[in-house]
N, C-alpha and C positions, 0 to 999 in steps of 0.2 A: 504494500500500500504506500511505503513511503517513496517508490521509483515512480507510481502517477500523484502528477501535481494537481493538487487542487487549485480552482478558478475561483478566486476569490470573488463576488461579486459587489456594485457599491462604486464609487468613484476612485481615481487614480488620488494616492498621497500627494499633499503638497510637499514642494522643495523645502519652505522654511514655514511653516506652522507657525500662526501666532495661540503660544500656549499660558502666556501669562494674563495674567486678566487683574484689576484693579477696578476699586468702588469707589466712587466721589458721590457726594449727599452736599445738595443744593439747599438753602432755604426757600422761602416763597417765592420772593422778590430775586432770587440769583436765580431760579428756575424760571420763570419769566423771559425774565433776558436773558439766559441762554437758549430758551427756544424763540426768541423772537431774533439776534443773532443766526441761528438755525434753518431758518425759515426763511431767512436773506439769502444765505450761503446759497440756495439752491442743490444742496449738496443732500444724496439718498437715504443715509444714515448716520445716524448722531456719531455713533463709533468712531465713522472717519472724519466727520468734522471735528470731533474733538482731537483726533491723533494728527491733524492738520494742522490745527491752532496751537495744540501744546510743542508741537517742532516746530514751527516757525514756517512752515509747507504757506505758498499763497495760495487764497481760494476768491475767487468771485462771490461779489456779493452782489446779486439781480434785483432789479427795484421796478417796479411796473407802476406806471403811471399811467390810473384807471381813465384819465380823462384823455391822454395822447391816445391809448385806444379806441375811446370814442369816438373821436377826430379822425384817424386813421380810417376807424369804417365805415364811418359820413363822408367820407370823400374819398372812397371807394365805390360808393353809392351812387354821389353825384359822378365820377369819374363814367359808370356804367350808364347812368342815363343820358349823357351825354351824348356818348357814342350812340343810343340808339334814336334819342333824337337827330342824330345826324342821317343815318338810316332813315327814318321818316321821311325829313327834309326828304334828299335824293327822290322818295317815293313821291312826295305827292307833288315835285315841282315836274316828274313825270305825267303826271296823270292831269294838272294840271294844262298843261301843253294838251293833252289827247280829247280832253273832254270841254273846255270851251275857248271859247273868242279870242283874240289877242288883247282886244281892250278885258274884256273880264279878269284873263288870266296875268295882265301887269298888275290890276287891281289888285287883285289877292296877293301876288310874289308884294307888291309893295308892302301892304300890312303884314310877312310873313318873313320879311325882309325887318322890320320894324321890331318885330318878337325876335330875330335874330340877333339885333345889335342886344338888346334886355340881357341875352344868353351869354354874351361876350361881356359884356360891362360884371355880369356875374361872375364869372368864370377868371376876369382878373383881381376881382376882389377874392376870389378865395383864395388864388393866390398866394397875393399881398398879406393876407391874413396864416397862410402857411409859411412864410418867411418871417414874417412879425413872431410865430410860436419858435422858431427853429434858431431864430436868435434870444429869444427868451430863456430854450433851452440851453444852449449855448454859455450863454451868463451865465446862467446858474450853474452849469458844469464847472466852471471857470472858479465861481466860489466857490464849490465843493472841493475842486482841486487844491487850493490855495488853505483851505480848513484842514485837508488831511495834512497836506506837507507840514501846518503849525503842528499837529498832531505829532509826526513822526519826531520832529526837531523836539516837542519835549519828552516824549519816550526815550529816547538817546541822553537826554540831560539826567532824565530820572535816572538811568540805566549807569552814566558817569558819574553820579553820587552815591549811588547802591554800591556800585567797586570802588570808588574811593572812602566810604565807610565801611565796607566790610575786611579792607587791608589794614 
């Protein structure tokens, strides 16, 4: 029996096993903000976010701005109708031409003409109003940048007093 091998069944061993395990205990307020923390990272499992943060590993922190997506799919919206009013147009300045006169049918292209410029004067205000947001966003990436860099500059201060008191 011991010359046939048994087939173990079950998954291949890992190379390096993680076999040590450690318990940390939050209070309210530390449990809180570390899953709100957490819940930024974007990250699958606490396990690895935490073994991220306590090595010093970078992680993304994703932030959704429920109203840029608003925006985003309002003019999305308008971007679809657009096109398909363009499509119409095309249709009915055909049908137009087929079915009457030439004085009736300048008639109509004129008022249909007149709805069009509406559609344009619209369409560049949305725009103006989509660059007015993307520089707003802008800005304020600009002060977020400029908040974390004070940020880091005093972690390293704190960090340069920690080892010159503890030498």
């Amino acid at each position: 029996m011991s010359e046939k091998r048994r087939k173990k069944g079950g998954r291949n061993p890992k190379l390096d096993p993680a076999v040590f395990r450690y318990t940390v205990r939050f209070s309210e307020e530390e449990h809180n903000r570390f899953l709100v923390m957490f819940e930024k990272s974007g990250v699958y499992a606490k396990s690895v976010f935490l073994k991220a943060h306590f090595f010093g590993q970078p992680f993304k922190v994703l932030k959704v701005d429920k109203t840029l997506v608003d925006y985003y799919t309002r003019l999305s919206d308008f971007h679809a109708q657009f096109r398909a009013i363009g499509t119409n147009y095309n249709q009915v300045v055909k049908e137009l031409r087929l079915h009457f006169s030439e004085k009736k049918a300048m008639a109509l292209l004129y008022k249909l003409e007149q709805q069009t410029v509406e559609l344009v004067k619209l369409s560049r205000k949305i725009v103006e109003l989509s660059r007015e947001l993307k520089e707003q966003r802008e800005q304020s990436q600009t002060c977020l940048d400029s908040a974390e860099s004070r940020l880091k500059k005093g972690e390293t201060q704190l960090e340069a007093k920690w080892s010159q008191k503890s030498v």
